[in-house]
C-alpha positions as CSV (number, residue, x, y, z in Angstrom):
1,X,10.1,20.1,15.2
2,X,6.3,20.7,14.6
3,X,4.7,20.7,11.1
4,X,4.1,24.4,11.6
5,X,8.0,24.8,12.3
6,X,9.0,22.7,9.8
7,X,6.6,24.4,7.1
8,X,7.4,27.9,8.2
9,X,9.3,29.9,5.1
10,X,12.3,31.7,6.1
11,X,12.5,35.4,6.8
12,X,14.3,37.4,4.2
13,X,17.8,38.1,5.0
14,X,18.4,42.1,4.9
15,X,21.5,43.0,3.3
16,X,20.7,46.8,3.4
17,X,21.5,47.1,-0.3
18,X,18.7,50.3,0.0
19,X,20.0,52.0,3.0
20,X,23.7,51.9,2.0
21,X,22.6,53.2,-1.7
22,X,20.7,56.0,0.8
23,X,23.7,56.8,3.3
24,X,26.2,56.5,0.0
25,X,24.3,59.0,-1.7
26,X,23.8,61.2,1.3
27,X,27.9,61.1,1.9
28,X,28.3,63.4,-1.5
29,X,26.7,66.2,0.2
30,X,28.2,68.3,3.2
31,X,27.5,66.6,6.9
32,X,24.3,68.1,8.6
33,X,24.9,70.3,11.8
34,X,22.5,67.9,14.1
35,X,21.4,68.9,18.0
36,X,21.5,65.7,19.9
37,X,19.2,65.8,22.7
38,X,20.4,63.7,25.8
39,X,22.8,61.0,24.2
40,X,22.9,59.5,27.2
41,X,23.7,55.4,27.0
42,X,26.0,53.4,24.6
43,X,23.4,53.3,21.4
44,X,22.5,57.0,21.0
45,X,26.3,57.7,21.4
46,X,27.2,55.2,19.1
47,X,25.0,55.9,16.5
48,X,26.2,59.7,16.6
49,X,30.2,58.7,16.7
50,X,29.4,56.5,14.0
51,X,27.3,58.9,11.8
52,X,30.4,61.6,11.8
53,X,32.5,59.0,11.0
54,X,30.4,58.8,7.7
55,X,30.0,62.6,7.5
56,X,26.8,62.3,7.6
57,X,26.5,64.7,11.1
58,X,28.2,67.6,12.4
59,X,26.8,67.1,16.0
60,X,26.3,68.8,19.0
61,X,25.6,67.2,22.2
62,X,22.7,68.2,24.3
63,X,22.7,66.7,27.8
64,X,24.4,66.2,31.0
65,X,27.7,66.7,30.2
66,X,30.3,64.4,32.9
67,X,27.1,61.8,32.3
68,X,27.9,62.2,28.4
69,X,31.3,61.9,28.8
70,X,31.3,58.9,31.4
71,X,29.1,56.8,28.7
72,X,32.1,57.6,26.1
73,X,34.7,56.6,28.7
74,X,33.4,53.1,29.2
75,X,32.2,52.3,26.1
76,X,35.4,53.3,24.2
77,X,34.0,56.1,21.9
78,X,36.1,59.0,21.1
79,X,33.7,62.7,21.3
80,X,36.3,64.8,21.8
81,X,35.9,66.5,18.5
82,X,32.1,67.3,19.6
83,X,30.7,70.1,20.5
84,X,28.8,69.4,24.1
85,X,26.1,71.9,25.8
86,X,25.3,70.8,29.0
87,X,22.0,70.7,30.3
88,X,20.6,69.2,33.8
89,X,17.8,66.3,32.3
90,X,16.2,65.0,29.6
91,X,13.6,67.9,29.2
92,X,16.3,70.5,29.3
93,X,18.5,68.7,26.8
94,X,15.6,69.0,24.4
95,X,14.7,72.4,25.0
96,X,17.7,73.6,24.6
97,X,18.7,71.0,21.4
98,X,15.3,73.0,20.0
99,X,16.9,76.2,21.1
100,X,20.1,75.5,19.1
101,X,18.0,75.0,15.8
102,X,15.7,78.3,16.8
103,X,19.9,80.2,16.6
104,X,20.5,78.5,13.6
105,X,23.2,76.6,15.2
106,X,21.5,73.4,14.4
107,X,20.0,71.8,10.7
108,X,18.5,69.1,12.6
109,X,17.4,67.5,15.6
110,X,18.0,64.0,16.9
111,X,16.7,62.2,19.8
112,X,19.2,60.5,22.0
113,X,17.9,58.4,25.1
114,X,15.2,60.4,26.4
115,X,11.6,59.1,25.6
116,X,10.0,61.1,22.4
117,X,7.1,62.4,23.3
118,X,9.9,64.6,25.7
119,X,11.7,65.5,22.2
120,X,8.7,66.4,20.5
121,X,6.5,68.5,23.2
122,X,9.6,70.7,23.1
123,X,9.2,70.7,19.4
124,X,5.6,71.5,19.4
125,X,5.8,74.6,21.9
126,X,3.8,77.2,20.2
127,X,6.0,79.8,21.1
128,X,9.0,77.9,21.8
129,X,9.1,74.8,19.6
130,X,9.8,74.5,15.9
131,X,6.0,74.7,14.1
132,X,5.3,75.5,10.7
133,X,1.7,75.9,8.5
134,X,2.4,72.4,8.1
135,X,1.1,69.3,10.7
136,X,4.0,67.5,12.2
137,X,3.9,64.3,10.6
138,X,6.6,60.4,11.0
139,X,7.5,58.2,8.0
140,X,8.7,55.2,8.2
141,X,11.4,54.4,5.3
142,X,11.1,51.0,5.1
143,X,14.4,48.6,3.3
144,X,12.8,45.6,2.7
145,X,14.3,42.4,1.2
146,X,13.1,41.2,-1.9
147,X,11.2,44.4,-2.8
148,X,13.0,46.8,-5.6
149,X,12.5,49.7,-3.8
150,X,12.3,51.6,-0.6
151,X,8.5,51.4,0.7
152,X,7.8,55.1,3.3
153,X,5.2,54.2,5.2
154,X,2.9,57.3,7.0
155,X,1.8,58.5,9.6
156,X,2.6,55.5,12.0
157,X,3.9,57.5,14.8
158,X,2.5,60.7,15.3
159,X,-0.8,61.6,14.8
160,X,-2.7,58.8,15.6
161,X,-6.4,59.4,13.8
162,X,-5.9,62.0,11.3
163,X,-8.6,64.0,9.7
164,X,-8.5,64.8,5.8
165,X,-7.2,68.1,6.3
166,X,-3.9,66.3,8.2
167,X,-3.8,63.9,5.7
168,X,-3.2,66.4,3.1
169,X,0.0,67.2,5.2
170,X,0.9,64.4,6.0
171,X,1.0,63.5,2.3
172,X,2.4,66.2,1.0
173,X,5.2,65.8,3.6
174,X,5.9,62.3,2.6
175,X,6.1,63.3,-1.2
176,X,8.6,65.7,-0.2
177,X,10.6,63.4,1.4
178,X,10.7,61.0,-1.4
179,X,11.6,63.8,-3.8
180,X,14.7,64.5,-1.5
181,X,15.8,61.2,-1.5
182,X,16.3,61.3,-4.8
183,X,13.3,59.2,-6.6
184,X,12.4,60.8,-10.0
185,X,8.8,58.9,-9.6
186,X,6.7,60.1,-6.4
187,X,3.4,57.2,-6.7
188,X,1.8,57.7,-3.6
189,X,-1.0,54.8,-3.0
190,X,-3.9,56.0,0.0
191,X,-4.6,52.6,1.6
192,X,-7.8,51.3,3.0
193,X,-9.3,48.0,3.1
194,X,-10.7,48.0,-0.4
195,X,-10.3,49.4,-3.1
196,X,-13.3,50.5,-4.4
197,X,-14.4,53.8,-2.8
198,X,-17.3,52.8,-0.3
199,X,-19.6,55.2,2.1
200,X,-19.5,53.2,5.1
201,X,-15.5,53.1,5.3
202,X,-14.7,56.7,6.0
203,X,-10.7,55.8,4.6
204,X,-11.7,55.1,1.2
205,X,-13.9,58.6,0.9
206,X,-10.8,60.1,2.2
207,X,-8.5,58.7,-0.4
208,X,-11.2,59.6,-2.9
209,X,-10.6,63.2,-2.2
210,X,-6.8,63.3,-1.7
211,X,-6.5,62.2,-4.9
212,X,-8.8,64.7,-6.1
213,X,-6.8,67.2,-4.4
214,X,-3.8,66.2,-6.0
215,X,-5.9,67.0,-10.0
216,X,-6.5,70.1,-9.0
217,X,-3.0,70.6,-7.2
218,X,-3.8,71.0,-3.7
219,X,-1.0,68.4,-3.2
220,X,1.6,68.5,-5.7
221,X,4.7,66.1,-6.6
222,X,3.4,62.6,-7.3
223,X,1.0,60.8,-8.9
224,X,-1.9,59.6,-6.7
225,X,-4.1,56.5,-6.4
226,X,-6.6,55.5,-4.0
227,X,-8.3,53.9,-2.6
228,X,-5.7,50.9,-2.8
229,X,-5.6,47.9,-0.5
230,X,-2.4,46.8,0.2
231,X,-1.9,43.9,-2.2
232,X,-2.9,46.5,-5.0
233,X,-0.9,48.9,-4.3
234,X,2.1,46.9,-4.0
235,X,1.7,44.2,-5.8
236,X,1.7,44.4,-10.2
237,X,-0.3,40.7,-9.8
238,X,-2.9,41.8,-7.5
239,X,-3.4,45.2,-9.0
240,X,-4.2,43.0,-12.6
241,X,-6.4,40.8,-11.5
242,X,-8.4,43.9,-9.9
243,X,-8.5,44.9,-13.1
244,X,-6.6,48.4,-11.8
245,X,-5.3,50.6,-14.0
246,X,-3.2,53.7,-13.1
247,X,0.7,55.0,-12.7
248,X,0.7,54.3,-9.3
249,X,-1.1,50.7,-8.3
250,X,1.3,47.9,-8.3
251,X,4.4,50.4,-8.3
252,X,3.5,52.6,-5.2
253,X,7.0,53.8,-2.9
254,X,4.7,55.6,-0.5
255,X,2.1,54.4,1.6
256,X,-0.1,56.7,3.0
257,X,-2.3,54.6,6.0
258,X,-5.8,55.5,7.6
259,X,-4.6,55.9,10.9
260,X,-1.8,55.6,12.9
261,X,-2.8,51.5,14.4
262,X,-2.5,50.4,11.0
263,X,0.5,52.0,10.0
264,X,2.3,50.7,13.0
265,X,1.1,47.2,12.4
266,X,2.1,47.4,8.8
267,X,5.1,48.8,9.8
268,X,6.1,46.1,12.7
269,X,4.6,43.8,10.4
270,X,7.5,44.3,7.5
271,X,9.6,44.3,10.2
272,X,9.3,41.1,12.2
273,X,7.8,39.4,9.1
274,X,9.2,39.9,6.5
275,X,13.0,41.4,7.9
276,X,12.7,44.3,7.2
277,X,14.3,47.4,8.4
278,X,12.8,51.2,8.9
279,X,14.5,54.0,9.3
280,X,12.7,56.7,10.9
281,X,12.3,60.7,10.2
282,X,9.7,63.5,11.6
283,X,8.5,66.2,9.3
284,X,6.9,69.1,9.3
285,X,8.8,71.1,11.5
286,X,11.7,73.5,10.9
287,X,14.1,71.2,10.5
288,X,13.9,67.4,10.1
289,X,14.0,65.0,13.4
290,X,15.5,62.1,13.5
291,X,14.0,59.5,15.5
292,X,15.9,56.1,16.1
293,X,14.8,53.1,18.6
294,X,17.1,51.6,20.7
295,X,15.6,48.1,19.0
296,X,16.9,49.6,15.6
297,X,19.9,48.2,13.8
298,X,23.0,50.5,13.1
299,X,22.7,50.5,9.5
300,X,18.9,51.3,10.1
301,X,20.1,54.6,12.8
302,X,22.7,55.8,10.5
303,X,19.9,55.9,7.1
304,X,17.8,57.8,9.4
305,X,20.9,60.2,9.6
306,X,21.2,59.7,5.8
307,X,18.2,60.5,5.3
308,X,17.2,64.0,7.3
309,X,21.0,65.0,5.8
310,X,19.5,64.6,2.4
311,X,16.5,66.5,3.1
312,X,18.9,69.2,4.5
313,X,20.7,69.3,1.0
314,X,17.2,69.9,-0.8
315,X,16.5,72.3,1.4
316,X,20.1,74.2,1.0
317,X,19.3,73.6,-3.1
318,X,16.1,74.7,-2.7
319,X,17.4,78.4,-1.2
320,X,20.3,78.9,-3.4
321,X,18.1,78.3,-6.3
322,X,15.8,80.7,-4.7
323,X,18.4,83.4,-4.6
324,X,19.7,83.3,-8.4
């Protein structure tokens, strides 16, 4: 063994105590009705067979039906209980998995084995897909060991160098998420390298003025702070010796990143690191989309199932409300 090997800490075991709080929670509320585009190959089936186990999901399956069934059939998974529509390919299954949300047949949207840009350029069909005012944005909901809380990460998947006008959305979608999940504390920190705000970095200036936005309640929810670096935002030590004051450095849950490269390095980096686990939801749209990763873990597909069925439930609260 080298010296490097031998000095090398340990990764964190995972023990999912966060996710299983998250699916636990999500399991007092009524399963979501979920379109499943193309669950074609053991995982995506898996994960959906498990899911409705939990009652988490109410699927339907969205894809070449004998294919669908022949997966089932040699992997030992019972779907006879599921609803399937067939369609020829991967496109089709997610055209018409959109279609069943555009009916009001589906709450959700899950991607199966197809790849996602397929999923979401059915999403994003102007006249087709499932738009709102709001930009399509991904968090990342990260479970990571030794950390007291959920950390969502955004936008590391989407929309890869946004502008401060996406940023405000992709915020804003982020703190909504976090609200449905149940956290009575939204602190939402806007990362950049620094955090002093600095003309020649274009992410601090940006973070300057979301937090602005946020006094005079163009983004509403949370507490802002910003610019942070990471250590600072995370990190009650780091943000002291900065000599940082505010609600949010130190204690952030949400990570808002300057552009979609850093995100997904932060991201990976929890991930491979420090063991961490993400589960993964698109916002935005209609309804919530649930993207998984054949890489993922189970526990870390089913949260992602947890968590666009408890968004679901905030939105169902959200209308009854609306109507008393």
């Amino acid at each position: 063994m080298s010296v490097l090997e031998a000095d090398a800490p340990p990764v964190s075991r995972n023990n999912h105590e966060k996710f299983h709080k998250l699916i636990a929670t999500a399991q007092k509320h009524q399963p979501v009705k979920v379109a499943v585009a193309h669950p074609c190959d053991q995982v995506s089936l898996e994960s959906v067979v498990e899911a409705a186990k939990l009652r988490l999901v109410e699927p339907i399956l969205v894809g070449p039906q004998d294919r669908i069934k022949e997966v089932a059939a040699q992997h030992g998974l019972d779907i006879s209980s599921f609803e399937i529509v067939d369609a020829g390919y991967s496109q089709e299954s997610a055209a018409k998995a959109v279609e069943l949300v555009r009916e009001g047949r589906a709450e959700a949207l899950m991607k199966g084995s197809l790849h996602t840009d397929e999923i979401m350029s059915a999403v994003v069909k102007r006249d087709t897909g499932l738009r709102t005012s709001r930009r399509i944005s991904h968090c990342f909901i990260m479970d990571v060991p030794d950390h007291d809380q959920p950390l969502v990460i955004t936008d590391a998947a989407v929309n890869i160098a946004p502008d401060l006008k996406t940023k405000v959305d992709i915020t804003q979608n982020a703190i909504d998420l976090v609200r449905a999940l149940g956290q009575k504390e939204v602190r939402v920190a806007v990362l950049s390298a620094m955090e002093s705000v600095n003309p020649d970095v274009p992410s601090t200036l940006e973070a300057a003025a979301l937090c602005k936005m946020a006094d005079r309640g163009q983004i509403t929810g949370a507490q802002l702070d910003g610019p942070l670096a990471l250590d600072n935002a995370i990190s009650p030590e780091a943000a002291a010796i900065k000599k940082i004051s505010s609600p949010v450095a130190g204690r952030a849950n949400v990570l808002v990143v300057p552009d979609l490269e850093a995100g997904n390095m932060l991201a990976k980096s929890l991930s491979f690191l420090a063991g961490a686990d993400a589960a993964g939801i698109v916002l935005g749209a209609k309804v919530p989309i649930i993207l998984t990763s054949r890489a993922d873990e189970e526990t870390a597909r089913l949260a992602s199932c947890a968590v666009a069925q408890l968004l679901v439930a905030a939105r169902r609260a959200d209308a009854a409300a609306a109507i008393q």
